[in-house]
Short mmCIF file of the C-alpha atoms (twelve columns), coordinates in Angstrom:
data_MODEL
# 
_entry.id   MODEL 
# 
loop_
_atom_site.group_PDB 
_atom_site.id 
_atom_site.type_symbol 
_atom_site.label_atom_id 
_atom_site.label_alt_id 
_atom_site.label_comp_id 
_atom_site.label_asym_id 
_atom_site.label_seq_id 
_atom_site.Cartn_x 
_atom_site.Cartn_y 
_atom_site.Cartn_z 
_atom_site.pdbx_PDB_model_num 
ATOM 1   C CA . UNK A 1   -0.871  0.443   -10.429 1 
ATOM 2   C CA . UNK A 2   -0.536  3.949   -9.356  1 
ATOM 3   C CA . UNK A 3   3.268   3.020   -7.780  1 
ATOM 4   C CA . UNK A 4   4.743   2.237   -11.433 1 
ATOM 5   C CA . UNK A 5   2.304   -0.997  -12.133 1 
ATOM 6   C CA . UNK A 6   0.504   -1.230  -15.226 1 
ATOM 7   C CA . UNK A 7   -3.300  -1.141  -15.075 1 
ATOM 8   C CA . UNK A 8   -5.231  -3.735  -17.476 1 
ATOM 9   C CA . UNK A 9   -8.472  -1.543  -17.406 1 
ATOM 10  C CA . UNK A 10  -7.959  -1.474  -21.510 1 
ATOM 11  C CA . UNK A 11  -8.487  -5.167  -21.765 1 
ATOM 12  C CA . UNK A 12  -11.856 -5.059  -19.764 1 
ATOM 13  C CA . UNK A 13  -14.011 -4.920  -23.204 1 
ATOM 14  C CA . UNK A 14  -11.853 -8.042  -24.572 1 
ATOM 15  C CA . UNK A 15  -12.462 -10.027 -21.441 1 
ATOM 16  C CA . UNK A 16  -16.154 -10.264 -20.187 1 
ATOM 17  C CA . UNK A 17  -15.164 -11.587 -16.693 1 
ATOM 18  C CA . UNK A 18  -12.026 -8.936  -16.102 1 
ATOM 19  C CA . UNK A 19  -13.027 -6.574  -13.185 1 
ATOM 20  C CA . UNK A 20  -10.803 -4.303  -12.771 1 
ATOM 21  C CA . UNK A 21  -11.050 -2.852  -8.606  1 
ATOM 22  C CA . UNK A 22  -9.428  -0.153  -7.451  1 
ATOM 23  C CA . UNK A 23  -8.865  1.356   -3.885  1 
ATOM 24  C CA . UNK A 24  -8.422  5.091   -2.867  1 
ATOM 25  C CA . UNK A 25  -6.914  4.433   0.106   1 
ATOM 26  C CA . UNK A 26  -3.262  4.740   -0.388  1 
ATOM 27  C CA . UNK A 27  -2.406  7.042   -3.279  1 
ATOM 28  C CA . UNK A 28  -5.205  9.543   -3.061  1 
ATOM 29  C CA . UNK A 29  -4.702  9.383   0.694   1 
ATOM 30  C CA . UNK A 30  -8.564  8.320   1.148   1 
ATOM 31  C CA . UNK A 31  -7.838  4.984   3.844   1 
ATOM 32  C CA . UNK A 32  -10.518 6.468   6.724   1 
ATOM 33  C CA . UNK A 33  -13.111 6.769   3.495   1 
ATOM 34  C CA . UNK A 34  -12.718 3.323   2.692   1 
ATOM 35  C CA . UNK A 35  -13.915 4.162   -1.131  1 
ATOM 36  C CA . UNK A 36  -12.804 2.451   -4.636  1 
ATOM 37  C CA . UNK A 37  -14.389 1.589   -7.783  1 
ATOM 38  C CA . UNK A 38  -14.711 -1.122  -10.235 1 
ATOM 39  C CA . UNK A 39  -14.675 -1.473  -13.481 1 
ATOM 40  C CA . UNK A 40  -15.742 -3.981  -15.729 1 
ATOM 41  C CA . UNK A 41  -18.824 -5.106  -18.102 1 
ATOM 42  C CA . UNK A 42  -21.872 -4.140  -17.647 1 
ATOM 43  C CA . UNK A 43  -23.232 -7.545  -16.614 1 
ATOM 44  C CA . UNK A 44  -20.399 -8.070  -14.092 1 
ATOM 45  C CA . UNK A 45  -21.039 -4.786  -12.055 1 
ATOM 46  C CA . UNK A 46  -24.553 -5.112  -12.253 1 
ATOM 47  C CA . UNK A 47  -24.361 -8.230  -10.514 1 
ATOM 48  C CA . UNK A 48  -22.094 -7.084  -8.169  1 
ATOM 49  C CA . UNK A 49  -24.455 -4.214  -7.356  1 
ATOM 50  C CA . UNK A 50  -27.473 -6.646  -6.706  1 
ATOM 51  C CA . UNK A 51  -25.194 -8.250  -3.750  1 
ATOM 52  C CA . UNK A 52  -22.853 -5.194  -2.715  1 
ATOM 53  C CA . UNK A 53  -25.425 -4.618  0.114   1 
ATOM 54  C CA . UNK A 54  -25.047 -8.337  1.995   1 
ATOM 55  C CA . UNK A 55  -20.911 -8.242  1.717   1 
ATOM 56  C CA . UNK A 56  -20.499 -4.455  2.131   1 
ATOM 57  C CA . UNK A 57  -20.075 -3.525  6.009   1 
ATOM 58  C CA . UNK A 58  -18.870 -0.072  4.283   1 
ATOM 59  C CA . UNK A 59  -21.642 1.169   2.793   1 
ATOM 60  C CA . UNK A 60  -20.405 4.739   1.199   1 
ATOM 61  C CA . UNK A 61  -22.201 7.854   2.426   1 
ATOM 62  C CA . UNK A 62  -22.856 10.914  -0.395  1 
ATOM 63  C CA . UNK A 63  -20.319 13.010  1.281   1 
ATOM 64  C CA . UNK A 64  -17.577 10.512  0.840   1 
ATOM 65  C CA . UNK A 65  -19.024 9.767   -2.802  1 
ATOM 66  C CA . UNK A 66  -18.424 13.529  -3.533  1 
ATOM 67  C CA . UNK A 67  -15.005 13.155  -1.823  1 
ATOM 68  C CA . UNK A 68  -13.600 10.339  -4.035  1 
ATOM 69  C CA . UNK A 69  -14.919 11.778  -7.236  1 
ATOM 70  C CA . UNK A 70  -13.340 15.714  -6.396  1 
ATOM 71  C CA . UNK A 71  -10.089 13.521  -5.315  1 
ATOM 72  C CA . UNK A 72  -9.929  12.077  -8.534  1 
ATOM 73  C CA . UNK A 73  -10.016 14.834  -10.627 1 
ATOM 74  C CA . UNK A 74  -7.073  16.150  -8.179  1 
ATOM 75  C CA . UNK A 75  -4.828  14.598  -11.249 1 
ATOM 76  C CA . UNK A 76  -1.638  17.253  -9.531  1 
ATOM 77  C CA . UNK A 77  -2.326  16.316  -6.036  1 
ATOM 78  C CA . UNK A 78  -2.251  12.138  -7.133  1 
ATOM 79  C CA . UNK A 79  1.102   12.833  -9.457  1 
ATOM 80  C CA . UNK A 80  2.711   14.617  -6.383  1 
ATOM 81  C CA . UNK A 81  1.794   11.588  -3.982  1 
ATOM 82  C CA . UNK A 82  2.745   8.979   -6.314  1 
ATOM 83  C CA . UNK A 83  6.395   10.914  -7.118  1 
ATOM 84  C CA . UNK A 84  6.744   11.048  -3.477  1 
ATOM 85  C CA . UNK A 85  5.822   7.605   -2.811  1 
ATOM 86  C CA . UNK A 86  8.020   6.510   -5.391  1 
ATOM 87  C CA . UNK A 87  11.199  8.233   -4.474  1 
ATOM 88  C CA . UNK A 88  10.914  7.862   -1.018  1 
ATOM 89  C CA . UNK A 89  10.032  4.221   -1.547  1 
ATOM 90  C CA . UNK A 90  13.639  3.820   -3.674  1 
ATOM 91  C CA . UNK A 91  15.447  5.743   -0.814  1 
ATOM 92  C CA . UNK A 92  14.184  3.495   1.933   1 
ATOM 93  C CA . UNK A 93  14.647  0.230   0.228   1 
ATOM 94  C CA . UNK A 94  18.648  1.385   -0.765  1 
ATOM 95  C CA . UNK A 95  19.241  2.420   3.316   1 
ATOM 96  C CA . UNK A 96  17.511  -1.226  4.269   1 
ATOM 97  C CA . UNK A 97  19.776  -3.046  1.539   1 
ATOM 98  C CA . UNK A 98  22.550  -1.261  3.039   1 
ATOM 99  C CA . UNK A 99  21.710  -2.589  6.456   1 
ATOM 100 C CA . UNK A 100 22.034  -6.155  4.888   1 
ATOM 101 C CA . UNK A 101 18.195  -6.166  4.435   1 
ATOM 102 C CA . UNK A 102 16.780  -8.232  1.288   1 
ATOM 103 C CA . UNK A 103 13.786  -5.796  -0.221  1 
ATOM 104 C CA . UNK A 104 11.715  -7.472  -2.250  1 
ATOM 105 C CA . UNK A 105 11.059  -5.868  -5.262  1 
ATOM 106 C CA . UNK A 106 7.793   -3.601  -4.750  1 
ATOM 107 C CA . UNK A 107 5.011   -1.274  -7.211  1 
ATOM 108 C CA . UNK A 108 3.345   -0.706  -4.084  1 
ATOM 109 C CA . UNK A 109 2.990   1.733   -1.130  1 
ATOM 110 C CA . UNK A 110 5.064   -0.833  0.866   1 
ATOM 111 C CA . UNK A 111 8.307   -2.837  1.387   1 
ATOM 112 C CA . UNK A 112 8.641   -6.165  2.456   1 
ATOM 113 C CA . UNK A 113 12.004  -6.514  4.358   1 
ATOM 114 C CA . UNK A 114 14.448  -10.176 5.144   1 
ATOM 115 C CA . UNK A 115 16.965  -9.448  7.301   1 
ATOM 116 C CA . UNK A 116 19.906  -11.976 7.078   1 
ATOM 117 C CA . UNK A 117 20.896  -12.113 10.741  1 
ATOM 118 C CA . UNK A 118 18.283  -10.736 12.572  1 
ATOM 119 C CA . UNK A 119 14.809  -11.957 13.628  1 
ATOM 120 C CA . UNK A 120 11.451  -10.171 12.041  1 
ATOM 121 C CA . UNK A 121 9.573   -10.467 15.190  1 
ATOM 122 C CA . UNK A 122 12.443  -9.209  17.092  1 
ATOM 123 C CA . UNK A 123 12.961  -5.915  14.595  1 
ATOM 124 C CA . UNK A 124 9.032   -5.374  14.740  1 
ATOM 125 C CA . UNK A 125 9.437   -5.470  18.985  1 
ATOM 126 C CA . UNK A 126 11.795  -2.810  18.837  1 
ATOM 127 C CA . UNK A 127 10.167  -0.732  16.332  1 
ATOM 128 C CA . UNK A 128 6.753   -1.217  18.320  1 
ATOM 129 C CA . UNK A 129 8.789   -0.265  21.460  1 
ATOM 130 C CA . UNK A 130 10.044  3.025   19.389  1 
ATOM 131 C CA . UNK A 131 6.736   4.195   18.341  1 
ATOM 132 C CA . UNK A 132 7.082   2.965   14.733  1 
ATOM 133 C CA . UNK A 133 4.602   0.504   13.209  1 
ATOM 134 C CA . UNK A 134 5.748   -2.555  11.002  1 
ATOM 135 C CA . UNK A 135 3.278   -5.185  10.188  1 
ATOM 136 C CA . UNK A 136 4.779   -8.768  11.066  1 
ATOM 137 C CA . UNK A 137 2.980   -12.073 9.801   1 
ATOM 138 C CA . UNK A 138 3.933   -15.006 12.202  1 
ATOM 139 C CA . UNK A 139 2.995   -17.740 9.701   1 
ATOM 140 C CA . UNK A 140 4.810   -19.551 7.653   1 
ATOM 141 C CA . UNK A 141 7.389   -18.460 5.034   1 
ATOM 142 C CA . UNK A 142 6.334   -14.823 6.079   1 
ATOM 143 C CA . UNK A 143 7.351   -14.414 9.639   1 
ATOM 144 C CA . UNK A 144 11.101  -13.431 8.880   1 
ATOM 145 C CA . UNK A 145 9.432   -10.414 6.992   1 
ATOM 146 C CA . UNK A 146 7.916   -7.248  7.762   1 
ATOM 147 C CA . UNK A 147 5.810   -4.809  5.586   1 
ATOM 148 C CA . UNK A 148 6.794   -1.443  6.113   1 
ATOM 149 C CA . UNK A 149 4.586   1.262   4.404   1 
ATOM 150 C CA . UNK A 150 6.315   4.115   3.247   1 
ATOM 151 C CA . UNK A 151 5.608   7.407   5.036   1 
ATOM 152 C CA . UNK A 152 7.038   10.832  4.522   1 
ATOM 153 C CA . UNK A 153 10.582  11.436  4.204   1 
ATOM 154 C CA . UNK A 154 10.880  12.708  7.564   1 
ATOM 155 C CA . UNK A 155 8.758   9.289   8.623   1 
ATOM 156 C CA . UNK A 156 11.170  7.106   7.207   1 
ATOM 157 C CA . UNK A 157 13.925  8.713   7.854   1 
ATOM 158 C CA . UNK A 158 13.315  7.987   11.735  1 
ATOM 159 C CA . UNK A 159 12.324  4.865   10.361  1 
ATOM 160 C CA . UNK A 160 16.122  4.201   9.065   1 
ATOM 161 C CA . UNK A 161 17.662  5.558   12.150  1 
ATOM 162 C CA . UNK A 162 15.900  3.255   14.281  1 
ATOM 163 C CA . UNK A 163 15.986  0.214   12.356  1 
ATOM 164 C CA . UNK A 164 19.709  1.059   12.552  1 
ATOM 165 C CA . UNK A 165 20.005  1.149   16.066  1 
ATOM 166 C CA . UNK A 166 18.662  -2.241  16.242  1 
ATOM 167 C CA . UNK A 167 20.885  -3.961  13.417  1 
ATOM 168 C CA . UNK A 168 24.086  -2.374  14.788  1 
ATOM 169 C CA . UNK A 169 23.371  -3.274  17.924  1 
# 
């Protein structure tokens, strides 16, 4: 939701078995924390809090509790990271579509990527080979795609210029 989706925390009190969970990985920049919330009735998250224990392998220490909460009342820093996200996101995907790469449609941190010629798992090879990470499923009706997470501009611009070395050839 924090990528242009739409967040249905407001229908939480109409529906008692809506929970609502939310990461703080990606747009507060939080991933090695490994912290999110959830939000929901009271019923629902106090049964989730009876089990948390025997499903978490993350249990969250105080000092990343005091982390997530000061990150976020950061409202500037999250707007700034989301903007950035966003644009960046919108320059990437119009370079790959240039390239003759489908982009699917995406409110997330991430592109998924068809090219119409060339092989997923032969782009994520080269990319591996070029110091640049892709992540490439090889199952079925996703290994012609990879998920490309959208860095900095400088990240992704080295990101374009490699990906077209490989399509041009």
């Amino acid at each position: 939701m924090d990528f242009e989706g739409e967040s249905v925390v407001s229908l939480v009190n109409k529906y008692n078995n809506l929970l609502v969970v939310k990461t703080l990985s990606k747009s507060y920049s939080l991933a090695g924390l490994r912290v999110g919330f959830a939000i929901g009735n009271k019923e629902l998250i106090d049964g989730m809090n009876k089990v948390k224990n025997s499903f978490n392998s993350y249990p969250i220490d105080m000092l990343s509790q005091i982390g997530a909460m000061e990150a976020i009342k950061d409202v500037k820093y999250l707007d700034e990271t989301r903007h950035m996200i966003i644009s960046t996101r919108a320059k990437t995907a119009k370079a790959l579509i240039e390239l003759g790469f489908t982009v699917l449609d995406s409110k997330a941190n991430f592109l998924f990527i068809i090219h119409k010629e060339k092989k997923a798992e032969d782009i994520f090879k080269y990319l591996k080979e070029n110091k640049i990470l892709a992540r490439y499923f090889k199952k079925p009706r996703l290994d012609n795609g990879l998920r490309v997470t959208i860095g900095t501009e400088e990240e992704m611009k080295e990101f374009i210029e490699t990906i077209t070395k490989f399509v041009k050839g």
